[in-house]
C-alpha positions, 0 to 999 in steps of 0.5 A: 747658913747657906752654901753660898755663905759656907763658900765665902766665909772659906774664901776669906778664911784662905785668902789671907793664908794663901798671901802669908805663905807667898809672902813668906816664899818670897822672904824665904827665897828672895835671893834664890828669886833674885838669881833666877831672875839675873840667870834668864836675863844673863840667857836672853843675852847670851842667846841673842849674842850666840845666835848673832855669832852664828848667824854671821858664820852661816852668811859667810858660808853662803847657806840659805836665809830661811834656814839660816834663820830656821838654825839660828832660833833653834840654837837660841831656843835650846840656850833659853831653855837650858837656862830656864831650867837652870833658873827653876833650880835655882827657885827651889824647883825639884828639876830631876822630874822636869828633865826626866819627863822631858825625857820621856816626852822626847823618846816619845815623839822621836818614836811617833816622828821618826821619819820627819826626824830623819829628814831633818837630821838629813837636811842638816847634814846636806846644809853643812857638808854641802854635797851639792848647791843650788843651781848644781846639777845631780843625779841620784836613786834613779831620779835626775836634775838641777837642784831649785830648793834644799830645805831642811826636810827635802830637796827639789830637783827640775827637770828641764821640761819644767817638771819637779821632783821632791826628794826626802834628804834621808833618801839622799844622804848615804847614797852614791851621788853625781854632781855635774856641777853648773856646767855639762857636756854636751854628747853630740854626734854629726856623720858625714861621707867618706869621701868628704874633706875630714880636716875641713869638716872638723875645722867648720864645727870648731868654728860653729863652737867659737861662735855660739855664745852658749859654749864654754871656752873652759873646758876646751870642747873636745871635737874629733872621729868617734867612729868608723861607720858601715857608711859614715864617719861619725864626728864627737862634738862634746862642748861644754854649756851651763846647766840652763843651755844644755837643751837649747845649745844642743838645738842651736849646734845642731842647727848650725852644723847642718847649714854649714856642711850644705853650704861648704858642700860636705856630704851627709850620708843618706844610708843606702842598701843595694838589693841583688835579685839573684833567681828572677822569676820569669 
């Protein structure tokens, strides 16, 4: 007899074997089979009512769509597998072995993703603690800027010369922080002479500042002597601006200054040095 014919005659011998024992199975643990069944519809629905829930919660708290969506398929996710497993215990399925292998797997990719893992843990934590927003403006670890992107992995500052700076979010959580908020001030100095009208001075940059659209009108801008120079008097302009206007509004108040002292005739001090040649050689 062939091999060939050795392998099928086996083959026919097992199949009918093989039916008897998942029918006897299927007799033995319909119920169980049964429940499983009941149990993974009962947590799809479960999973989809939950992830709902959460997903309401998470818009009415304003956070991001993509991550919003991102922690909705993880909570739904972790519920199917919770319920899956509970499923395969309920068919009989010695489950102690699955869980501790997957133990075991989880201890080992934590280990091998250790950093990767930080900075979602980090991200989590910036999501819902909300140290910042989007559009704020921080400055943090020596690096600066307006806040374009919080993912769960990093968070992107901008500069305003258009540049970017990616910063891991396990970089920023536990660190000291500042947070300007939308708005920021402006830190501007203008110098006039001594002999010059102070009170008319003070009075033209108020109005510059009531004029320029970019200023805020709340917070009041703060506008007086910030100090007494050798040979000026240097004026404290510090309005208020949104984050976008904080370069151009600098610019433009500037600009205006300097037109209206030339035309209400407020002298700007030139610095000057008088040089005495005491012992001039003959």
């Amino acid at each position: 007899m062939t091999d060939n014919a050795l392998v099928n005659k086996a083959a026919a011998a097992t199949s009918p074997e093989l039916t008897d024992k998942v029918v006897l199975y299927f007799i033995e643990h319909g119920m169980q089979i049964l429940t499983a069944i009941v149990l993974m519809g009962a947590g799809l629905f479960i999973a989809r009512w939950v992830g709902s829930i959460v997903q309401r919660w998470l818009r009415s708290k304003a956070y991001d769509e993509p991550v919003s969506n991102l922690i909705v398929k993880v909570i739904k996710l972790l519920i199917i597998v919770f319920i899956g497993v509970m499923s395969l215990g309920q068919m009989g399925v010695q489950i102690t072995p699955l869980i501790a292998g997957i133990g075991v797997a989880g201890v080992g990719v934590s280990l091998a993703m250790q950093g990767l893992l930080g900075n979602l843990v980090a991200g989590l934590t910036i999501i819902f603690s909300k140290p910042f927003t989007i559009g704020e403006y921080i400055e943090l670890l020596g690096v600066y800027g307006q806040v374009t992107d919080i993912s769960l992995f990093s968070t992107t500052l901008q500069h305003t010369d258009n540049s970017r700076v990616i910063v891991p979010n396990r970089k920023i959580v536990g660190e000291i922080l500042h947070n300007y908020g939308n708005i920021r001030q402006l830190n501007l100095t203008a110098a006039i002479a001594y002999n010059a009208d102070i009170s008319q001075a003070l009075a033209l940059v108020n109005t510059i500042l009531q004029q320029n659209p970019m200023v805020l009108t709340e917070p009041v801008p703060a506008v007086g002597i910030a100090a007494l120079h050798e040979s000026s008097i240097a004026l404290a302009i510090q309005p208020w601006v949104k984050v976008d206007d904080f370069v151009p509004a600098q610019a433009a108040i500037y600009q205006a200054v300097i037109e209206q002292f030339r035309d209400q005739q407020i002298e700007v001090p030139i610095p000057r040095r008088n040089i005495q040649i005491l012992n001039p050689t003959p």
